[in-house]
TIZAZA-341814 format. One record per atom (N, C-alpha, C): residue in three letters; z, x, y. Coordinates in steps of 0.1 Angstrom, whole numbers, plus 5000, padded with zeros to 4 digits. Layout:
N
ALAZXY
...
//
This chain:
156
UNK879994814336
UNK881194754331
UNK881194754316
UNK882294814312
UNK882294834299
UNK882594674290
UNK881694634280
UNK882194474272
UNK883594554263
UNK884394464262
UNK885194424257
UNK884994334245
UNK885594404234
UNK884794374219
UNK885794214221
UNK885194114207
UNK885793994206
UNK886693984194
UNK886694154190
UNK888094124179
UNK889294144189
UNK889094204198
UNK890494264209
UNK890894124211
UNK890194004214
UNK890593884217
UNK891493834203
UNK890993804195
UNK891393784180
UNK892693874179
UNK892493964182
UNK893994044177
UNK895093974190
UNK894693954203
UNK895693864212
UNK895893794207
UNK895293644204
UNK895993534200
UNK896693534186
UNK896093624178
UNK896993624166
UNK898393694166
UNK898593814181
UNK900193814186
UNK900693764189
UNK899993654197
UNK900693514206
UNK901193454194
UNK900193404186
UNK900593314171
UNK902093324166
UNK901893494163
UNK902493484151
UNK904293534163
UNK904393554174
UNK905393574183
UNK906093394189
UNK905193324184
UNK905593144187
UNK906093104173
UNK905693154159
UNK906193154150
UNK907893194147
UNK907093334152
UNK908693424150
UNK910193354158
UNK909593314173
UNK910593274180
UNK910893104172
UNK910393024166
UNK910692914160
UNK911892944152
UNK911393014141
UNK911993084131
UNK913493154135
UNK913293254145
UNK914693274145
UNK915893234156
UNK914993084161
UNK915492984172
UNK916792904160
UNK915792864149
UNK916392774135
UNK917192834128
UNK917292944124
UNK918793024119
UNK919693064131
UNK919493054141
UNK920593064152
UNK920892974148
UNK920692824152
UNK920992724151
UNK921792694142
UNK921192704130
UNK922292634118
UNK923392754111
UNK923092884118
UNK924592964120
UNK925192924130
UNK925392874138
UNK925792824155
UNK925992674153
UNK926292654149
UNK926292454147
UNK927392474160
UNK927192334168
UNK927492334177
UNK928192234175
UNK929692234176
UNK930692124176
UNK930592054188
UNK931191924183
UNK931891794197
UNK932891834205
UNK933191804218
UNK933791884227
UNK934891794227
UNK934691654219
UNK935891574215
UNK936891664204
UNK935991724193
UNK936491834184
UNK937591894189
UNK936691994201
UNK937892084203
UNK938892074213
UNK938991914217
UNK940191894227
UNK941091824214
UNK940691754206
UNK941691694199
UNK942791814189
UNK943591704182
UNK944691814174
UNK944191794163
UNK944091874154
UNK942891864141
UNK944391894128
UNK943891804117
UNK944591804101
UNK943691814094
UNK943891884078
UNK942691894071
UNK943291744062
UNK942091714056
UNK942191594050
UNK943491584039
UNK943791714032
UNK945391704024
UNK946491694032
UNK946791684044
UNK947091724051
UNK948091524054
UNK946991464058
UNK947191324060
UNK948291224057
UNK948691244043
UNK949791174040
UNK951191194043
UNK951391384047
UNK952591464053
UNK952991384067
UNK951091424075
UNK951091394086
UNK951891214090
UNK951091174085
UNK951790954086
UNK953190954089
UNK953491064073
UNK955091054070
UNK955991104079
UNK955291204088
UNK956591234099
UNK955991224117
UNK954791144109
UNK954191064129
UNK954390914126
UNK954890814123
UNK954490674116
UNK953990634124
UNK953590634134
UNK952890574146
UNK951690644150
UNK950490634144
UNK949490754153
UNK948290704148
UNK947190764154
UNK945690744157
UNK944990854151
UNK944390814138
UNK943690934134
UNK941590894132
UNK941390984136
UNK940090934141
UNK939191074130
UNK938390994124
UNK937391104116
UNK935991064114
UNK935791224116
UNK934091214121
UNK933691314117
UNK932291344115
UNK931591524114
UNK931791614129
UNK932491734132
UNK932491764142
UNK930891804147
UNK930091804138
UNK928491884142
UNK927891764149
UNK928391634147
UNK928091494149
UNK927691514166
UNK926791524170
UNK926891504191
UNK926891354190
UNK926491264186
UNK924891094188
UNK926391034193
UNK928091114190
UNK928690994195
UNK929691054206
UNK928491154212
UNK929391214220
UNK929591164233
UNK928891024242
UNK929190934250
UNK930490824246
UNK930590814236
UNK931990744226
UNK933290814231
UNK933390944225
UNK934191054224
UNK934891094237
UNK933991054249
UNK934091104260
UNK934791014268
UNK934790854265
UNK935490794271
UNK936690764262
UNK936690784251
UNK938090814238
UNK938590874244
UNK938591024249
UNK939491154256
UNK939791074265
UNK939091004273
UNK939790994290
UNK940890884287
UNK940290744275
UNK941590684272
UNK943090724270
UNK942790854257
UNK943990924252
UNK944690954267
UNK944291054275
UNK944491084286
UNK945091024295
UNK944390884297
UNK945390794303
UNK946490754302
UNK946590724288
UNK947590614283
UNK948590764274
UNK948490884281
UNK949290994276
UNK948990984261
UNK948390964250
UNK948790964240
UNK948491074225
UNK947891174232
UNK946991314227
UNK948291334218
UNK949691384212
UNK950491374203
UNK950291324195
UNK950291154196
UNK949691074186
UNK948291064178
UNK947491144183
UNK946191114177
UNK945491244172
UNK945291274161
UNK944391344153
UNK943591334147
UNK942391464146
UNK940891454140
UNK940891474130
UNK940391444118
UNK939791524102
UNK938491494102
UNK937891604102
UNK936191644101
UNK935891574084
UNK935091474091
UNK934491414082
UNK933791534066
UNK933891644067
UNK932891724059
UNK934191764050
UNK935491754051
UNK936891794044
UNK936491664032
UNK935891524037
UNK936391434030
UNK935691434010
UNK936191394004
UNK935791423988
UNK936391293982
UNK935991213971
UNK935791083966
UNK937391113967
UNK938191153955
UNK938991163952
UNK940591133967
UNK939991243977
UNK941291173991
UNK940791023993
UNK939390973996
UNK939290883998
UNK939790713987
UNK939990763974
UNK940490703964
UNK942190693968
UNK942690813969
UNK944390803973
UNK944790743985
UNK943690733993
UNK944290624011
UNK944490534006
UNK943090453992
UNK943390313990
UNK944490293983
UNK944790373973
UNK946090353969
UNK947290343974
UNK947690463980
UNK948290473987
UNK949190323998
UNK947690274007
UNK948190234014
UNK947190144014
UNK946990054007
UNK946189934001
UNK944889894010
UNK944189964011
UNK942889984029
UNK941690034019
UNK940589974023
UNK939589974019
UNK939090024026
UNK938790204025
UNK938390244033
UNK936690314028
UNK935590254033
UNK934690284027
UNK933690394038
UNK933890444040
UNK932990584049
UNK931790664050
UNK930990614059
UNK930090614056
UNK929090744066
UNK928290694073
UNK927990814086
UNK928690794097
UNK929190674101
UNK929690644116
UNK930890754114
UNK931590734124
UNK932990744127
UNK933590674122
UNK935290694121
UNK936190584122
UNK937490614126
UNK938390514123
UNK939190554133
UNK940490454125
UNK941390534123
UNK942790484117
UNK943790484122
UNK944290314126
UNK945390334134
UNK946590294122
UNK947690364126
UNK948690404112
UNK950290314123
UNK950490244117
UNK951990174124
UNK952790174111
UNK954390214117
UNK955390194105
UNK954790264092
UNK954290384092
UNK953690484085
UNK952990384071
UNK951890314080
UNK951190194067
UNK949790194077
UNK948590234075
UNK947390184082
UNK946990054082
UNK946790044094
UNK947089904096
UNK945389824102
UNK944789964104
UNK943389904108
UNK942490014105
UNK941389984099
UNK940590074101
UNK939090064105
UNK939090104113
UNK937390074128
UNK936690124130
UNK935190074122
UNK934390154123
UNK933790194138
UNK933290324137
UNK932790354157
UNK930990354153
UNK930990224164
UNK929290244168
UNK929290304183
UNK928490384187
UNK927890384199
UNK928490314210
UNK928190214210
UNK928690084218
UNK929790034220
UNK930690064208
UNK932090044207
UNK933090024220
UNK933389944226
UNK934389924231
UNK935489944234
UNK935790074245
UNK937390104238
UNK938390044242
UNK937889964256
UNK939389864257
UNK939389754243
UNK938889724241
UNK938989624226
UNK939589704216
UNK939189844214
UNK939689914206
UNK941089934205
UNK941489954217
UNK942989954225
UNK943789874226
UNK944389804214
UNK944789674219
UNK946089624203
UNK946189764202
UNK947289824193
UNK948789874194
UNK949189844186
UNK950889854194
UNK951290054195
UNK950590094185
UNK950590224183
UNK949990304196
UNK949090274207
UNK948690304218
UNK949790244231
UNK950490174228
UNK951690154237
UNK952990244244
//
């Protein structure tokens, strides 16, 4: 039986190595070319953040909700949101703006605009707009409650 040298070994594991590397590596630029949106995202009706004060002015009644769409952590949230919208028919009224549009400056003109302290942070939130004036603005945890959420004349 012929021995088998112990660099032959050495040269295995340093293919395995450097093949667990490689696959890490181009697992991680898949990844962050591939960002994977919320599936709340792509059911909802989407405005870009300039977009907002047109939108008020010819919905005066509506639900606009903004978040990072790359966001999943509030994708148990999101999921009973859709089934509400869904119930209570109200998918017309309610639009998304991807939290990543937002820049000091839009956020400076909401308060102006329409006298709301709106300070935004990582959560979600969520703007319910009556008689084209925001009239609430709620931040979303996790836990959030959406019948309590729901309890707005604008969801009627």
């Amino acid at each position: 039986m012929k021995k088998i040298p112990k660099r032959n070994y050495l040269y295995v594991v340093l293919i395995l190595i450097v093949t667990i590397i490689l696959t890490f590596i181009l697992s991680n630029i898949y990844i962050s070319k591939n960002k994977f949106v919320s599936d709340f995202y792509e059911y909802s009706n989407k405005i870009k953040s300039d977009e907002l004060f047109e939108f008020i002015l010819e919905n005066p009644e509506s639900i606009i909700y903004i978040s990072d769409k790359y966001d999943l952590s509030y994708s148990k949230f999101e999921k009973k949101l859709k089934n509400k919208i869904e119930t209570l028919n109200i998918k017309n009224k309610f639009v998304y703006i991807d939290k990543l549009e937002l820049n000091k400056s839009f956020i400076n003109q909401v308060k102006e605009n329409y006298n709301v302290k709106l300070n935004y942070k990582n959560n979600p939130i969520i703007l319910f707009v009556v008689d084209k004036n925001i009239i609430k603005i709620q931040e979303i945890k996790n836990d959030t409650d959406i019948d309590t959420l729901i309890n707005y004349e604008v969801f009627e």
